[in-house]
PDB file of N, CA, C and O in Angstrom, chain B, residues numbered from 101:
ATOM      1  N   UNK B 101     -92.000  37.622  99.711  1.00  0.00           N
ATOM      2  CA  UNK B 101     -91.098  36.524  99.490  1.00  0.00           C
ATOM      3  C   UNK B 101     -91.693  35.268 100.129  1.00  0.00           C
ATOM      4  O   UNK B 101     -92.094  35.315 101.291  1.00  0.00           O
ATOM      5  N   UNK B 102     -91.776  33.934  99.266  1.00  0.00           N
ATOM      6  CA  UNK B 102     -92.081  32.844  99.839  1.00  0.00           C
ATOM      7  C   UNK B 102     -90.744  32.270 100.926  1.00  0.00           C
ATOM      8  O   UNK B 102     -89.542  32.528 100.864  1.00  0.00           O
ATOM      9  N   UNK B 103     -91.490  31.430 101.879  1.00  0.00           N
ATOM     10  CA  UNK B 103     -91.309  31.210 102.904  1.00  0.00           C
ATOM     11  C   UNK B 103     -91.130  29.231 102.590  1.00  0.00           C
ATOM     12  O   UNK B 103     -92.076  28.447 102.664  1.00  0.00           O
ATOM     13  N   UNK B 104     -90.175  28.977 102.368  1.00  0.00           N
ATOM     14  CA  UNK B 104     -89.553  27.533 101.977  1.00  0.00           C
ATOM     15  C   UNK B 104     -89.261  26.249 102.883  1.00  0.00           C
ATOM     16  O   UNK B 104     -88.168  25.939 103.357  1.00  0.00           O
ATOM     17  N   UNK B 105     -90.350  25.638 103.006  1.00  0.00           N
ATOM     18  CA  UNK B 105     -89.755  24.376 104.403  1.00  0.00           C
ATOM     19  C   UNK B 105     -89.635  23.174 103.247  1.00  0.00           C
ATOM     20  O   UNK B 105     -90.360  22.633 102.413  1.00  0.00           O
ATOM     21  N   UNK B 106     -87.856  23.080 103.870  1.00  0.00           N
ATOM     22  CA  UNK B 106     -87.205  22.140 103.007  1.00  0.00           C
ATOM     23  C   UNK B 106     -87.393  20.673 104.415  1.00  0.00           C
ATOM     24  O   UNK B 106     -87.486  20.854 105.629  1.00  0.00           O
ATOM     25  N   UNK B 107     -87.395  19.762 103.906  1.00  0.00           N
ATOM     26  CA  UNK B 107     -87.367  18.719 104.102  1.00  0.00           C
ATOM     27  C   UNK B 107     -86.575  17.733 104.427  1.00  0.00           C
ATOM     28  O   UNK B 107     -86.614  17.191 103.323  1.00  0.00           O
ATOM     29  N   UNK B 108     -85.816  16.987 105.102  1.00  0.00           N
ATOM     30  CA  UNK B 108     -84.669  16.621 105.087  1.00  0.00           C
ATOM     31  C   UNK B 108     -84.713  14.901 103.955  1.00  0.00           C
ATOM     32  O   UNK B 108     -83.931  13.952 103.905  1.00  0.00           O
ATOM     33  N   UNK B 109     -85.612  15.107 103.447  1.00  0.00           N
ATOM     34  CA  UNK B 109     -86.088  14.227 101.841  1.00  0.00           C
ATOM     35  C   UNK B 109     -85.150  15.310 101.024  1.00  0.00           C
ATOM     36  O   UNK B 109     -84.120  14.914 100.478  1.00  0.00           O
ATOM     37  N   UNK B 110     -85.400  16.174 100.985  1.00  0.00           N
ATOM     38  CA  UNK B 110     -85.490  17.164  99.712  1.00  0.00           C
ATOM     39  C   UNK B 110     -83.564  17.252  99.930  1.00  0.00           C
ATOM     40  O   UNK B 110     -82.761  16.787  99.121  1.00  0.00           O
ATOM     41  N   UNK B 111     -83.156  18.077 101.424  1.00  0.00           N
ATOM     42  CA  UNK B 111     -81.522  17.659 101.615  1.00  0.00           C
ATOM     43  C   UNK B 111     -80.838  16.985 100.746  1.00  0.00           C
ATOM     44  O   UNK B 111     -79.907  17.346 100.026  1.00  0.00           O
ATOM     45  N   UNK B 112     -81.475  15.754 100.879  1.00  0.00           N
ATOM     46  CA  UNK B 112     -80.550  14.797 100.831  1.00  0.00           C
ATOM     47  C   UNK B 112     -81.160  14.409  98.924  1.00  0.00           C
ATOM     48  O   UNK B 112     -80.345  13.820  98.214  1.00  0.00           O
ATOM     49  N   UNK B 113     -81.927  14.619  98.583  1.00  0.00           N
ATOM     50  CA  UNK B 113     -82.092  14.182  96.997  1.00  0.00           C
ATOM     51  C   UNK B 113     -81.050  15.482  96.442  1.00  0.00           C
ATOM     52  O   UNK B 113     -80.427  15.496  95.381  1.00  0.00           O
ATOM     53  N   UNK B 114     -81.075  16.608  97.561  1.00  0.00           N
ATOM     54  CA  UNK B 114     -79.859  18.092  96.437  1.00  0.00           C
ATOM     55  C   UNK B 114     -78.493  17.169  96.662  1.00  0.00           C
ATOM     56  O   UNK B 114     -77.664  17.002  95.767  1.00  0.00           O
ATOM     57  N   UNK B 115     -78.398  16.671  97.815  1.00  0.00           N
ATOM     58  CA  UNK B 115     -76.975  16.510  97.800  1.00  0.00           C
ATOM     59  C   UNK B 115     -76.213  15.212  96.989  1.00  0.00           C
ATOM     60  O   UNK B 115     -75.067  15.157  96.543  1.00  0.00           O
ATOM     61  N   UNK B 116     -77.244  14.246  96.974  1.00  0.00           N
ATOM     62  CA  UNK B 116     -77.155  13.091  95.858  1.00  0.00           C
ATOM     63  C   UNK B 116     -76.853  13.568  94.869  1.00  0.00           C
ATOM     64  O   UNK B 116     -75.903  13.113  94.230  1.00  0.00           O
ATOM     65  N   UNK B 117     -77.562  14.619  94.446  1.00  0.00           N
ATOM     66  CA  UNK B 117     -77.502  14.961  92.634  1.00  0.00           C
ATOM     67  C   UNK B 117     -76.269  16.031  92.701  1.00  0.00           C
ATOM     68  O   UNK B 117     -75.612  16.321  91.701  1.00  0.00           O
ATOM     69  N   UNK B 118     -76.053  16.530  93.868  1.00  0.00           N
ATOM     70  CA  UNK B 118     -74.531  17.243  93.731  1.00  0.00           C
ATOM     71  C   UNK B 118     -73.479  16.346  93.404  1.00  0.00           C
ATOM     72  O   UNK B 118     -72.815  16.485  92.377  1.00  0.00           O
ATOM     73  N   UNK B 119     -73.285  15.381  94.272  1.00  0.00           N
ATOM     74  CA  UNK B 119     -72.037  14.557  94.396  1.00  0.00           C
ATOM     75  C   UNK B 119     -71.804  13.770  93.196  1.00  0.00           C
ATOM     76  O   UNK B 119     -70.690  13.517  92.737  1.00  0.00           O
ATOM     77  N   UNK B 120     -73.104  13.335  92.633  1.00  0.00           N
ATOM     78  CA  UNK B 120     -73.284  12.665  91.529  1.00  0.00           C
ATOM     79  C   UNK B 120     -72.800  13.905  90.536  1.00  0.00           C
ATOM     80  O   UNK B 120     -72.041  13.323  89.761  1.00  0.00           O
ATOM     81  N   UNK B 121     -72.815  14.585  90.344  1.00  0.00           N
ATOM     82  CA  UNK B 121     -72.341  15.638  89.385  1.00  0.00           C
ATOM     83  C   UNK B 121     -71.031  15.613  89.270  1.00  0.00           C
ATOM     84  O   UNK B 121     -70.618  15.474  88.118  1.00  0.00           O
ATOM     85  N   UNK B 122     -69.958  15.738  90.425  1.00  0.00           N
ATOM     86  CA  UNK B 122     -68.838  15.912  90.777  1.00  0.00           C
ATOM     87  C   UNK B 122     -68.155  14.777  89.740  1.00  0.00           C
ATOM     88  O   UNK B 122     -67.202  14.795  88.960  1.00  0.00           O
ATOM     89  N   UNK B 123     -69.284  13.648  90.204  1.00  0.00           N
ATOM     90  CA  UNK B 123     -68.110  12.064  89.614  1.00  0.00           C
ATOM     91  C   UNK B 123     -68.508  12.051  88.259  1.00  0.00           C
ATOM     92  O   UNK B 123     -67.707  11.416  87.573  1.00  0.00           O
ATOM     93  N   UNK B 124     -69.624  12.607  87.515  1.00  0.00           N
ATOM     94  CA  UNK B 124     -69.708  12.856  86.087  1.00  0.00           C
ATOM     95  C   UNK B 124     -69.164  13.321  85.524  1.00  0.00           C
ATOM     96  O   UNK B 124     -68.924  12.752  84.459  1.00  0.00           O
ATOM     97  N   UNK B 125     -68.598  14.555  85.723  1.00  0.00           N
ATOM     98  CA  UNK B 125     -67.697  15.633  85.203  1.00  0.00           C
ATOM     99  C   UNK B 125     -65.842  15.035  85.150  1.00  0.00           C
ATOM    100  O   UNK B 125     -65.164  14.568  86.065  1.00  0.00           O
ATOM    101  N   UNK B 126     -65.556  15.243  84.011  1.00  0.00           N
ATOM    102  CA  UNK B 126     -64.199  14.641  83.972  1.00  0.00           C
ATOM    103  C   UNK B 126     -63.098  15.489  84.599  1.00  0.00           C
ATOM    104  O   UNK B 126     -62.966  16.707  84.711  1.00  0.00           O
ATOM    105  N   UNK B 127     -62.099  14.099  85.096  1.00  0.00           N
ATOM    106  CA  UNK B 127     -61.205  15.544  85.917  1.00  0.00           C
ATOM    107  C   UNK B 127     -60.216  16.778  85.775  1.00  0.00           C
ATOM    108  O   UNK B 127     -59.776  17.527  86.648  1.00  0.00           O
ATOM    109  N   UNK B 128     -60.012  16.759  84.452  1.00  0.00           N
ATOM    110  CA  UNK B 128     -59.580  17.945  83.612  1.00  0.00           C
ATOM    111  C   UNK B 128     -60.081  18.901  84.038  1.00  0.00           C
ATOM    112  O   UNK B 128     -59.505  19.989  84.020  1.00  0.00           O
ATOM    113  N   UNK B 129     -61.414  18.705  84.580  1.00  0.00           N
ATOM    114  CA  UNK B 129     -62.575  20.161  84.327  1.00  0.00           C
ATOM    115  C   UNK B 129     -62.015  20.982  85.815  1.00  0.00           C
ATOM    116  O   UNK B 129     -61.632  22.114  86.111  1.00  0.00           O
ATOM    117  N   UNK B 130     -62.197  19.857  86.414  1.00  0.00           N
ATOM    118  CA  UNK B 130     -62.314  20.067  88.217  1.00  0.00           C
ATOM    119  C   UNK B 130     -60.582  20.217  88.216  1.00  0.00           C
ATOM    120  O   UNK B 130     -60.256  20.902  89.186  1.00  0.00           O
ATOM    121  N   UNK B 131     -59.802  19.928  87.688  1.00  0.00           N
ATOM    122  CA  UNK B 131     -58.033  19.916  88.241  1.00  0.00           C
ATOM    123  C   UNK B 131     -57.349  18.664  89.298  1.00  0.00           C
ATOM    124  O   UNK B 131     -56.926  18.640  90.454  1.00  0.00           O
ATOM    125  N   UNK B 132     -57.546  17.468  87.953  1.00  0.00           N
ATOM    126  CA  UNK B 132     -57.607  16.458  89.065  1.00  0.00           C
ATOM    127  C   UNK B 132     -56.158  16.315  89.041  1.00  0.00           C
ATOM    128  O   UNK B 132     -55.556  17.381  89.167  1.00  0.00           O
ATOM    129  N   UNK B 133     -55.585  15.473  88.937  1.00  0.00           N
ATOM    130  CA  UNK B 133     -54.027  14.982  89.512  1.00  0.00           C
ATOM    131  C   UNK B 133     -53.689  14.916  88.468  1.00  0.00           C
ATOM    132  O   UNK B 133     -54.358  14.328  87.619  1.00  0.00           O
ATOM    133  N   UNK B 134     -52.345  15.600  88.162  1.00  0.00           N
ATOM    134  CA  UNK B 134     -51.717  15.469  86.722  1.00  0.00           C
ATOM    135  C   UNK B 134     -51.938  16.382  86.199  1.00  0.00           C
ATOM    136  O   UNK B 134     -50.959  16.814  85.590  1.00  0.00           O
ATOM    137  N   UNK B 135     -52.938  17.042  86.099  1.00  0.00           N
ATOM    138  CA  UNK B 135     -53.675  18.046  84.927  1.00  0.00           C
ATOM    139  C   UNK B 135     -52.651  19.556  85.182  1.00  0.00           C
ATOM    140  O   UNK B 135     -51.882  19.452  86.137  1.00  0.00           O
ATOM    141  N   UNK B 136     -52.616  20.429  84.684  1.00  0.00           N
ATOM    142  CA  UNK B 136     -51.792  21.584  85.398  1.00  0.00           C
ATOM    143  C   UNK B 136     -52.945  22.091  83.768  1.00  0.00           C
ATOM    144  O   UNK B 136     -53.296  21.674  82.664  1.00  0.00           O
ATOM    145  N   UNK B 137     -53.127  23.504  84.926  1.00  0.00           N
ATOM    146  CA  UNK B 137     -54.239  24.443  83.425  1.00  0.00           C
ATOM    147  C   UNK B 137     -53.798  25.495  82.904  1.00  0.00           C
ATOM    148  O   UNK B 137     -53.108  26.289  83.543  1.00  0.00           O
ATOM    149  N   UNK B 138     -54.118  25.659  81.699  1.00  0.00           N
ATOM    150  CA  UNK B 138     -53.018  26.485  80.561  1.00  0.00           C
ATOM    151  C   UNK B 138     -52.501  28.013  81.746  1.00  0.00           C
ATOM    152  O   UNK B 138     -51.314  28.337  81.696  1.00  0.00           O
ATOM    153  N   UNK B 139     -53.538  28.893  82.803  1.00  0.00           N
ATOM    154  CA  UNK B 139     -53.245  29.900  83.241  1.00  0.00           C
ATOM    155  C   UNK B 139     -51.849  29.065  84.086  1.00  0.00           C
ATOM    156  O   UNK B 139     -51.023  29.875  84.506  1.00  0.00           O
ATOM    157  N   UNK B 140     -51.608  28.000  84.289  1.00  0.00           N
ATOM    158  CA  UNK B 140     -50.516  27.645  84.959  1.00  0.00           C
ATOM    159  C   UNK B 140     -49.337  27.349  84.746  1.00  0.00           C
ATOM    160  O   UNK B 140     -48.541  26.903  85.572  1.00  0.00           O
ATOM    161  N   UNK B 141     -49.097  27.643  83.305  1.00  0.00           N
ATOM    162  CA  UNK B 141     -48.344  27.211  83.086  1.00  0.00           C
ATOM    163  C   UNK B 141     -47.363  28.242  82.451  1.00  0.00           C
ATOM    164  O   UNK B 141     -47.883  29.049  81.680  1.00  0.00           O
ATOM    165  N   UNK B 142     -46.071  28.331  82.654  1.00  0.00           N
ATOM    166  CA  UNK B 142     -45.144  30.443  82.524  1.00  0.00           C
ATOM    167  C   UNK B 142     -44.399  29.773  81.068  1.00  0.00           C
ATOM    168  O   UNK B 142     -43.854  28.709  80.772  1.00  0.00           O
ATOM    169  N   UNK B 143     -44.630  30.683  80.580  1.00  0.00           N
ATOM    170  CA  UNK B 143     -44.476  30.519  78.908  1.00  0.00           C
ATOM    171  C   UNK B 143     -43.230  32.020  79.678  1.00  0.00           C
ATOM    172  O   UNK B 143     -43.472  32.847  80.557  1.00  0.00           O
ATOM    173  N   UNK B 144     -41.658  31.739  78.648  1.00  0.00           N
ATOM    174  CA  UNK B 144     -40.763  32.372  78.754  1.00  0.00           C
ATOM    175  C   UNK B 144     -39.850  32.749  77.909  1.00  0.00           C
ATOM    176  O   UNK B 144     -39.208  31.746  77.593  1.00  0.00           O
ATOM    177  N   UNK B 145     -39.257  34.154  77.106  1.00  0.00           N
ATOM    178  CA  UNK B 145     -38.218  33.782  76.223  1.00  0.00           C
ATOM    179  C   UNK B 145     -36.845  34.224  77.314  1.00  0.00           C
ATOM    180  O   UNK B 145     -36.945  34.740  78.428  1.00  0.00           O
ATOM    181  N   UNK B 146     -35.552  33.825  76.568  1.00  0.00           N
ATOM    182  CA  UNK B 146     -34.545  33.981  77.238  1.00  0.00           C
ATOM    183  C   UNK B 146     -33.573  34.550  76.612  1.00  0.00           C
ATOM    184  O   UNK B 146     -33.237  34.047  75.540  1.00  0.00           O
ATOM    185  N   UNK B 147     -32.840  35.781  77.123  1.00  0.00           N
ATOM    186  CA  UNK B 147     -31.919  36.178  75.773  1.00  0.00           C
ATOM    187  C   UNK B 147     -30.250  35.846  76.793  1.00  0.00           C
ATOM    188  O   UNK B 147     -30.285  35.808  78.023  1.00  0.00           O
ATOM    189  N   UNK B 148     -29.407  35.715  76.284  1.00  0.00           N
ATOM    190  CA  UNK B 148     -28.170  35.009  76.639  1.00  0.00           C
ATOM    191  C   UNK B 148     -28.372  33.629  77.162  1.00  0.00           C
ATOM    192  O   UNK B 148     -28.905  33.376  78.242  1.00  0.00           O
ATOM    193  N   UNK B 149     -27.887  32.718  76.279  1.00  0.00           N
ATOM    194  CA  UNK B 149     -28.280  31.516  76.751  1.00  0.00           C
ATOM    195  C   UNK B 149     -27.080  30.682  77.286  1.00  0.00           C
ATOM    196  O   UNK B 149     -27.077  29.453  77.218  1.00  0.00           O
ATOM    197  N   UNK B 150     -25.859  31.551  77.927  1.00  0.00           N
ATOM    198  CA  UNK B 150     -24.580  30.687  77.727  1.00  0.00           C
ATOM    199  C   UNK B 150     -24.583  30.191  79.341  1.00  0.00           C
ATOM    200  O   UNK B 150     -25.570  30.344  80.061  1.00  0.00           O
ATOM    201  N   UNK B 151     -23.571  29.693  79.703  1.00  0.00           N
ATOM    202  CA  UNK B 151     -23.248  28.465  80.676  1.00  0.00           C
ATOM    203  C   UNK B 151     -25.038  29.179  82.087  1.00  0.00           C
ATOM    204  O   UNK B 151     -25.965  28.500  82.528  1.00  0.00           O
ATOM    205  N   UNK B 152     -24.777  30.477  82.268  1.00  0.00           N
ATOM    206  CA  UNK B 152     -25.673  30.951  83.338  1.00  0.00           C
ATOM    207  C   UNK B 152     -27.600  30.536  83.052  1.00  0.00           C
ATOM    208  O   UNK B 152     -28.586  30.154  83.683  1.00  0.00           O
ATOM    209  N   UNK B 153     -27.172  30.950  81.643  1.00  0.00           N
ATOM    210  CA  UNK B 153     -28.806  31.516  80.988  1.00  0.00           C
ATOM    211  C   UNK B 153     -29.526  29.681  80.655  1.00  0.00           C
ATOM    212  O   UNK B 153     -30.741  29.606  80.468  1.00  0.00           O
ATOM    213  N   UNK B 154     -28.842  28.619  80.625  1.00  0.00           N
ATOM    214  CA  UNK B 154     -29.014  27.341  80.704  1.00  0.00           C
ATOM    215  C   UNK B 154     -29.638  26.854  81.502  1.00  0.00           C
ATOM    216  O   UNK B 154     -30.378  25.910  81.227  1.00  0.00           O
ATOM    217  N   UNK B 155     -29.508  27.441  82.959  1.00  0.00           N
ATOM    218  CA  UNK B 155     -30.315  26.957  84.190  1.00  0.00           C
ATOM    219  C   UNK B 155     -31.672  27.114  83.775  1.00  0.00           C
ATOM    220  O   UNK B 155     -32.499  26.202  83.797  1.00  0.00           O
ATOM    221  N   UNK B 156     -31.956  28.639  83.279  1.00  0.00           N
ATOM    222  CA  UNK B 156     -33.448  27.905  83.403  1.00  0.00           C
ATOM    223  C   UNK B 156     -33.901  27.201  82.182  1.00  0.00           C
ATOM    224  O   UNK B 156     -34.432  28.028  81.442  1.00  0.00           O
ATOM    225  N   UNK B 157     -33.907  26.288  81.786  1.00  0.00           N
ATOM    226  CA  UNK B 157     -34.167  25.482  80.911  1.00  0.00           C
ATOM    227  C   UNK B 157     -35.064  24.515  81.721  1.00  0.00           C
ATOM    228  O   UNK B 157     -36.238  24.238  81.476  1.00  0.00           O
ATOM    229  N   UNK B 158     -34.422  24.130  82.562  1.00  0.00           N
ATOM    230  CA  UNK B 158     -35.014  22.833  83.526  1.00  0.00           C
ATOM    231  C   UNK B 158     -35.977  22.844  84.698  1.00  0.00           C
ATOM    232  O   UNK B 158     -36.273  21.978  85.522  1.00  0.00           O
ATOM    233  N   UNK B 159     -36.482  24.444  84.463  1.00  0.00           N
ATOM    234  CA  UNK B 159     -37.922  23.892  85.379  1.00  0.00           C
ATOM    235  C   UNK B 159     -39.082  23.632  84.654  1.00  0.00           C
ATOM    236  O   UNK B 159     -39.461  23.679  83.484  1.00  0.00           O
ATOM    237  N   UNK B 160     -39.631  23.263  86.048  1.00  0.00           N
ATOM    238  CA  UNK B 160     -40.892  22.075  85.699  1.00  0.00           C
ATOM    239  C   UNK B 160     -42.308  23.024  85.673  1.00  0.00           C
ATOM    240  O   UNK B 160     -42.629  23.802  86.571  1.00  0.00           O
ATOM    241  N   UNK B 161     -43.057  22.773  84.451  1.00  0.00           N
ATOM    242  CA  UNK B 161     -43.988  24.240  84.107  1.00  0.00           C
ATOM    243  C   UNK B 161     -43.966  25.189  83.763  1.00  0.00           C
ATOM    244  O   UNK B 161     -44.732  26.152  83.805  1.00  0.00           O
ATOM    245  N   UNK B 162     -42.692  24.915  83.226  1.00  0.00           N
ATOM    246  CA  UNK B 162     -42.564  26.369  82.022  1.00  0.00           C
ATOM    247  C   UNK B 162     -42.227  25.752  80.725  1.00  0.00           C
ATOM    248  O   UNK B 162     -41.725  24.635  80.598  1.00  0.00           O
ATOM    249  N   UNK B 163     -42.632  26.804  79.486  1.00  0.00           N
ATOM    250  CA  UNK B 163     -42.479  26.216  78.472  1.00  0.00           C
ATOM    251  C   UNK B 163     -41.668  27.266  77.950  1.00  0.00           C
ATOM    252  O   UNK B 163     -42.227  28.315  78.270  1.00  0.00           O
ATOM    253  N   UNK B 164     -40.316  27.581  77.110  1.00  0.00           N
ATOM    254  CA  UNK B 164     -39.625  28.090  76.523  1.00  0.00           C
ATOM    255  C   UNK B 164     -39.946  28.669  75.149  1.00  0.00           C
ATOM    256  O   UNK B 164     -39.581  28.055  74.146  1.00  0.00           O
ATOM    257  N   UNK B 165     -40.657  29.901  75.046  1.00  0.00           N
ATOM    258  CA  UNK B 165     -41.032  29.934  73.453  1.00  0.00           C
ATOM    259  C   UNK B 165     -40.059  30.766  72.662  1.00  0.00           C
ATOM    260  O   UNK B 165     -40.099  30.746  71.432  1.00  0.00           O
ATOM    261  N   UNK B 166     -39.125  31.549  73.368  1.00  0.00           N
ATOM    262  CA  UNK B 166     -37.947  32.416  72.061  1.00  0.00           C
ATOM    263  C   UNK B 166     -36.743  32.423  72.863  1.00  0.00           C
ATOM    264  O   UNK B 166     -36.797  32.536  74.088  1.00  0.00           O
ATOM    265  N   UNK B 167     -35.624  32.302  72.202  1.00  0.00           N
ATOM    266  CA  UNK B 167     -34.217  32.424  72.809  1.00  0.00           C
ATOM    267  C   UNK B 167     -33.545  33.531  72.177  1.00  0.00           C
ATOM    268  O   UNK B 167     -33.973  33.943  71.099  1.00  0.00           O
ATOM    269  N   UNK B 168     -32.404  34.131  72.799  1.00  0.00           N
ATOM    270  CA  UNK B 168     -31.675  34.807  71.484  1.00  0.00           C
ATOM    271  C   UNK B 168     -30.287  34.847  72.174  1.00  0.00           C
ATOM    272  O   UNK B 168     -30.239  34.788  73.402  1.00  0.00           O
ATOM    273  N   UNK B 169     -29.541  34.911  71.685  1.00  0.00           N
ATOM    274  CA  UNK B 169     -28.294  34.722  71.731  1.00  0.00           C
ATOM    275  C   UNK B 169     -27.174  35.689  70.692  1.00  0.00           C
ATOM    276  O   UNK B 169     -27.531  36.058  69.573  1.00  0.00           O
ATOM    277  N   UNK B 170     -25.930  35.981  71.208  1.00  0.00           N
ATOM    278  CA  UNK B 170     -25.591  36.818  69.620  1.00  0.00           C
ATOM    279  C   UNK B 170     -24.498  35.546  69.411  1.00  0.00           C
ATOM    280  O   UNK B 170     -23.762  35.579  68.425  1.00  0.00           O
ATOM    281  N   UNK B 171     -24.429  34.635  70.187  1.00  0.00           N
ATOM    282  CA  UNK B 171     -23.048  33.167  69.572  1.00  0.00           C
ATOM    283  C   UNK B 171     -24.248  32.514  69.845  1.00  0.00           C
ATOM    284  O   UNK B 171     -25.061  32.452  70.768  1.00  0.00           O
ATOM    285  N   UNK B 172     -23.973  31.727  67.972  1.00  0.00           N
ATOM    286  CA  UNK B 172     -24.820  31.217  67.319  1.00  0.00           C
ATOM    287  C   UNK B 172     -24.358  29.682  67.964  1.00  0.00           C
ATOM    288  O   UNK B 172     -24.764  28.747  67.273  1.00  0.00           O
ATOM    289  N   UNK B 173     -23.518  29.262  69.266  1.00  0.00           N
ATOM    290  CA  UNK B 173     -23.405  28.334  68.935  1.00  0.00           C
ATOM    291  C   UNK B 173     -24.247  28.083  70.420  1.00  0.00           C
ATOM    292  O   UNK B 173     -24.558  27.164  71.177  1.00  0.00           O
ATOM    293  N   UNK B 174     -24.327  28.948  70.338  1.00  0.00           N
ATOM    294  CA  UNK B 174     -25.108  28.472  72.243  1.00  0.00           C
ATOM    295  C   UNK B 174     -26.675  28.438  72.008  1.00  0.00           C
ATOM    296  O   UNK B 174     -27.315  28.694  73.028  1.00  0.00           O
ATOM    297  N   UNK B 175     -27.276  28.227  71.100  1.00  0.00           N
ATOM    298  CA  UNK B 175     -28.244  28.469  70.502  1.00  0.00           C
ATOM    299  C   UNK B 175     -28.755  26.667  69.959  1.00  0.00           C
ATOM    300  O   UNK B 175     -29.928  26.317  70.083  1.00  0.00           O
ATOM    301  N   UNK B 176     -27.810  25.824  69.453  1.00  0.00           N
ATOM    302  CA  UNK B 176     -27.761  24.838  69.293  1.00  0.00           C
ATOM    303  C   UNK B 176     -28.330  23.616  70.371  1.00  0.00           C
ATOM    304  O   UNK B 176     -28.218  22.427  70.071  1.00  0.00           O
TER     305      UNK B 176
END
């Protein structure tokens, strides 16, 4: 195995081209502010949807994909 004397030139040109990478890359990729990523997000169906089954409607990061209900009006 070779035997590697790094340089503190050489340091500092890896760590330039790291950081510089970081600010290239858009922040979607990295999880910048705002972004929330699809594994994060709770996909849910709900069956009785009357005065109780309503609450969860209103949290934040979930997305609602099937309801069922047997009164068609709570469904509305």
């Amino acid at each position: 195995m070779k035997e590697q004397n790094s340089s503190r030139r050489d340091f500092i040109k890896k760590s330039v081209v790291g950081a510089a990478a970081f600010s290239i890359v858009p922040r979607f990729v990295l999880g910048g502010q705002g972004y929330l990523a699809p594994s994060d997000h709770l996909t849910k169906g709900v069956i009785g949807v009357g005065n109780m089954g309503r609450g969860h409607f209103g949290y934040a990061g979930t997305k609602t994909v099937a309801i069922c209900d047997v009164d068609k009006t709570h469904l509305a």
